[in-house]
N, C-alpha and C positions, 0 to 999 in steps of 0.2 A: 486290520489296519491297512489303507492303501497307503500307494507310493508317491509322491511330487511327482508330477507330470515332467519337470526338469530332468529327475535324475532315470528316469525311463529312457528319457531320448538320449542322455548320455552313457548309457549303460549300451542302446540299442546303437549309437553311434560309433561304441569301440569295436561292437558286432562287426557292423560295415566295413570300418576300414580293417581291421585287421580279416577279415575275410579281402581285400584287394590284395595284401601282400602274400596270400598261400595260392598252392596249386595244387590239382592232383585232387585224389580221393583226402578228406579231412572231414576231420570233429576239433572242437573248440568250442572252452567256452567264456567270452568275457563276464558274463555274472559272476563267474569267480573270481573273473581276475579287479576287477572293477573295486570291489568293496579292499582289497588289499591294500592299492594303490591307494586307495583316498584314503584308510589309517598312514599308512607312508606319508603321505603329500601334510597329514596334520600334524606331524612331525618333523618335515623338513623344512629348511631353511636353504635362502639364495635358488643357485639354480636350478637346484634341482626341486625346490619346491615351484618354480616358473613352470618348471618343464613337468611336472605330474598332473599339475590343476589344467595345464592344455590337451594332456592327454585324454582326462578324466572328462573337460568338456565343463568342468561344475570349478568357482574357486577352490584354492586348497581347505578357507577357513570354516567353507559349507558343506564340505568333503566326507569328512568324519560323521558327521548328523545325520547328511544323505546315507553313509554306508549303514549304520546303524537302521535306519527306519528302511532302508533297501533289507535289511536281512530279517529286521522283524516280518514285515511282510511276507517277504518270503518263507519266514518259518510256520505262517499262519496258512498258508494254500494248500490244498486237500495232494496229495501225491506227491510232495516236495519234501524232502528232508534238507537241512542244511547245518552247516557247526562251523566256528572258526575258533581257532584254538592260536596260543602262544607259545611259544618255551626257547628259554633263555638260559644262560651258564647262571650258575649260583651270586657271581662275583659282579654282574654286570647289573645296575642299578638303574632301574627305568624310573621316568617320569611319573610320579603320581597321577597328574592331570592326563597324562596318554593311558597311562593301564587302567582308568578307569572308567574309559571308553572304551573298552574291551569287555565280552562278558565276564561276569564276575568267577564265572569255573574254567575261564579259558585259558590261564597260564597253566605250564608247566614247566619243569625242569631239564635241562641238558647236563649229561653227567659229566660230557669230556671223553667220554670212552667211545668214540664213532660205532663201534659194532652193535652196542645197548643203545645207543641215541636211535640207533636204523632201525631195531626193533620194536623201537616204542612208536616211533611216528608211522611205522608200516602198519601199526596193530590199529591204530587212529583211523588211518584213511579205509582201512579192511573194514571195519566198526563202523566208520561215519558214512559210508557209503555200499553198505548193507550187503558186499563182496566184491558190488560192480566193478571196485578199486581194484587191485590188489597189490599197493603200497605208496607210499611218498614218494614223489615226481623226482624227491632232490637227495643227495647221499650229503650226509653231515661231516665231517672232519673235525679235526683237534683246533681247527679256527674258528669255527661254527662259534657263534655271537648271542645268534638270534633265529627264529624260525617264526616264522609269520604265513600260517595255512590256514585256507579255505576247503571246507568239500560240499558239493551239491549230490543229490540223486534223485530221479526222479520216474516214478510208473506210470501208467495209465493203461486202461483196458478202454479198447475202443465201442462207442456206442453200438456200432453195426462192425462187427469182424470178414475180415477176409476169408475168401478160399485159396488154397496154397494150390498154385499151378504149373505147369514149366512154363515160363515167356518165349514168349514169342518176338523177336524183334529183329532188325534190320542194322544192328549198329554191329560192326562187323567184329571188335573187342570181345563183346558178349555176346556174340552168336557161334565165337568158337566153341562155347561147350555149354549145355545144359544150364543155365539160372532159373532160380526159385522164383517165380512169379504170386504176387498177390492180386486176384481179381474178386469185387463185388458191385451187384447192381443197387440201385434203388430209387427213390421217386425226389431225392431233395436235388433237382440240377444246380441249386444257385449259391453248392459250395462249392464251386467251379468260377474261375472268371479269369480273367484276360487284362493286363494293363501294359499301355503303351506307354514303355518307359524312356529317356533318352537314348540308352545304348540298343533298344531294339523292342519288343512284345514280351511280356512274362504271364504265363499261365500258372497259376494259381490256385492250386485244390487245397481245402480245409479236413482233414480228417479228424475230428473229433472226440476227445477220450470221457470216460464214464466220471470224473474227477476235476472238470473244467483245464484237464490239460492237455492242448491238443496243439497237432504237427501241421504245420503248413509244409505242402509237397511246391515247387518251384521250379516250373521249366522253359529257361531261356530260349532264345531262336540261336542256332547250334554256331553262331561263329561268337556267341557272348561269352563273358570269361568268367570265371568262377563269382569272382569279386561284383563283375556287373548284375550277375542275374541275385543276388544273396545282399547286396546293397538295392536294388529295386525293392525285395522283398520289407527290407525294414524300410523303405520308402513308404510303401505300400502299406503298413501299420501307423503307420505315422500321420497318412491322409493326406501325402504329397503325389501320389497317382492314383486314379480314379480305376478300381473293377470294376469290368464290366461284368456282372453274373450270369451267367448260364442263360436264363431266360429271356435276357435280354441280346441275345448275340444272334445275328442274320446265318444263315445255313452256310455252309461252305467249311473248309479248311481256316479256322479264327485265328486261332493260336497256334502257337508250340504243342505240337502233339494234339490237338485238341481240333475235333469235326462237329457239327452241328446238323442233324438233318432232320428231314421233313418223310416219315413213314407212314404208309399205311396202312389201316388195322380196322379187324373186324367187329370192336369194341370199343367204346368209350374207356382212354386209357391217359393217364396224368404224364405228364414229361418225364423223363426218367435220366439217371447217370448211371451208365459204364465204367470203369475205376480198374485198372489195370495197373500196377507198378511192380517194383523190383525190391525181394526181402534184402536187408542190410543189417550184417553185425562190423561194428569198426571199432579201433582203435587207433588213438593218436597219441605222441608223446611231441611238447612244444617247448624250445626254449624261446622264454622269452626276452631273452639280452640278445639276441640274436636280433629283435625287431626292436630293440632299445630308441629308436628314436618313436616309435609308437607308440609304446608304455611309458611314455616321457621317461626313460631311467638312465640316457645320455649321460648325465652328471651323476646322476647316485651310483652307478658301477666305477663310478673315478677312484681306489682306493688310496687315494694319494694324501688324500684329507676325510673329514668326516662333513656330513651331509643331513643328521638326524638330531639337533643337539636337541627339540624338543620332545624325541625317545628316549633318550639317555646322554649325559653330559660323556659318556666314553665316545672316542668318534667309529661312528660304523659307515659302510659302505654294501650295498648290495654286491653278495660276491656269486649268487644265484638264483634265478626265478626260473620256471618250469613247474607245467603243466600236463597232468594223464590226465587224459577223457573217453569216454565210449558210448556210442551208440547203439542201441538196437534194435529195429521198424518189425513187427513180426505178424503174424497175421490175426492175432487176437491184442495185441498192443503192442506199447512202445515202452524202453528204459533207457537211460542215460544218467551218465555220472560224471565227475569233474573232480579231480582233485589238484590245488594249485598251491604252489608252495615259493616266499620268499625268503633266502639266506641272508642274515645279515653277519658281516666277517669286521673285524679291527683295520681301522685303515692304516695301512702300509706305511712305514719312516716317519711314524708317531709311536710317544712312549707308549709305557701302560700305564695308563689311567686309573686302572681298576680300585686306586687306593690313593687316597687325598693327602698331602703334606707340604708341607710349610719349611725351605731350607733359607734360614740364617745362619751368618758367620758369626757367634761369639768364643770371646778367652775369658774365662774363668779361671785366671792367673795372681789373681792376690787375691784376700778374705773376701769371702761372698755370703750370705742370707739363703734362708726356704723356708717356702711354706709348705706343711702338708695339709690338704682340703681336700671337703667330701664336693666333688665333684656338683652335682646339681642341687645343691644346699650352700654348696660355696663356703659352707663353714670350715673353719680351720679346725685340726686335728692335733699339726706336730708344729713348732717354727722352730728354727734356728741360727745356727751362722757359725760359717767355718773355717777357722785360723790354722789350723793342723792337720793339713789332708795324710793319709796313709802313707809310708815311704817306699818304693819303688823296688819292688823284691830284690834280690839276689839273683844272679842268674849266672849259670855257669855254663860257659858258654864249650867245654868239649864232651856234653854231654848231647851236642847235637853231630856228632860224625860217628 
């Protein structure tokens, strides 16, 4: 099953920017968080359903559809696992129409006991992410509402593997001690290339996995910022800068890190690549109320009111979102995992909802009628009418000192 060409570029555009707002060494990943949001966004209402379908890039009311066929696909690709699951207090009553845009084995239960709620959704994300995890991004409380999770994992073994070397490099961070270098040659140059992007050159290598799932490596020219050289990159998938590939680039220093020369040799010999980089294992933990105006979740962490009446007529409020991820580049392949997780909590100086009721004032102060009736048949059982209600005990009243 593929994907609308739509919801790529918006999935691939939460990529971007939320890579502009981090710094530093990071993993992240919006394909989790993506599909969360647009169940959210087909559930909210006013602003803060405004404010998730601009995050999202997609309407709110094409949101839902998109996530759905986003995750089917994704459940169909060769090295990809993925699950989204639900779980809610017994007491809180969703939406027909929203839970069954959900997978049909994805709800589950919250008990209310925080300790056994943490157990069960750590044991989820350990399971759904085949250890990469090792547990749910978010701690539950005796408020906890709702939990709304996502996990990705994903391996690949690379077509042509590395050899593990020490690096060699000039940047003065990593030259204080020893790094695990990966180096391999071979004859394909033109998964290499070079695009001239606004904020500066991005060099570009493809390494390729045995399962069509493969890492693009990305190197800015050294005064670019995280966000610049990592939003080129989905530029660059998108077919908004033009690679130049390897075979097509003049001799000299081209790129970022990247030389091109003219050798010679005593044999008839095809072009060839050089591939040198650095092994990485990382981990990231991300709040994302934290970049709340990103996630369009501005209004939905408002607990002042409720925000989701077409999740449930109880009013909720986002009272947590966070995300674990990790990466790991090695020299026979690559894994990465993602687990993302939203809380949804009772919004504040609102009753409890949890139970429906109807208060009128009447006196039943002189003779009155009833009917007894079977409920869904409406047939009557008992009737009567009553002139002589029971007389009002006795009560002695120094039997309470």
């Amino acid at each position: 099953m593929g994907i609308a060409t739509t919801t790529v570029r918006a999935v691939n555009g939460l990529t971007a920017r939320w890579a502009e707002s981090l710094e530093g060494g990071m993993v992240f990943s919006a394909a989790g968080v993506w599909p969360l949001l647009a169940h959210l966004a087909d559930g909210a209402a006013g602003a803060a359903r405004a404010e998730l379908a601009e995050a999202l890039g997609l309407p709110a009311g094409k949101a839902a559809d998109a996530a759905r066929e986003l995750f089917a696909a994704m459940g169909a690709m060769r090295g990809l696992d993925t699950a989204l699951a639900l779980w809610t207090t017994r007491t809180l009553e969703l939406s027909k129409e929203w839970e069954a845009g959900l997978p049909a084995d994805a709800h589950g239960v919250l008990t209310g006991v925080p300790e056994a709620d943490q157990q069960a959704l750590d044991a989820w994300a350990v399971k759904r992410t085949g250890g990469l995890i090792g547990g749910m991004p978010l701690t539950p409380t005796e408020d906890t509402q709702m939990v709304l999770a996502s996990a990705l994992a994903l391996r690949t073994r690379w077509l042509s593997p590395f050899r593990e070397v020490e690096l060699e490099t000039a940047y003065e961070p990593w030259a204080t001690r020893p790094r695990l270098g990966l180096q391999r040659s071979g004859a394909v140059p033109d998964r290499v290339g070079v695009a001239h992007t606004r904020d500066g050159h991005v060099t570009e290598l493809k390494v390729l996995g045995n399962n069509a799932v493969d890492v693009h490596l990305l190197l800015g020219e050294e005064d670019m910022k995280p966000g610049q050289v990592l939003g080129a990159g989905v530029d660059m998938l998108a077919g908004r800068y033009a690679v130049v590939p390897g075979p097509r680039l003049p001799c000299g220093n081209v790129g970022p890190g990247l030389r091109v020369e003219k050798v010679r040799c005593t044999r008839p010999e095809p072009p060839s690549l050089k591939v040198t980089t650095a092994a990485y294992d990382m981990n990231a933990s991300h709040d994302l109320l934290k970049l709340h105006h990103l996630f369009g979740l501005t209004t939905a962490r408002d607990t002042s009111s409720g925000h989701f009446p077409g999740i449930s007529g109880f009013p909720l409020a986002i009272g947590s979102a966070q995300q674990n991820t990790m990466a790991k580049f090695g020299a026979l392949g690559f894994e990465a995992a993602a687990v993302t997780a939203f809380e949804a909590v009772a919004a504040a100086g609102m009753p409890d909802l949890r139970y429906v009721t109807t208060r009128i004032s009447a006196a039943f102060d002189r003779p009155f009628g009833f009917l007894a009736l079977h409920r869904h048949t409406r047939l009557v059982l008992t009737a009567g009418w009553v002139t002589d209600p029971l007389p009002f005990p006795e009560h002695d009243w120094d039997d309470e000192w």
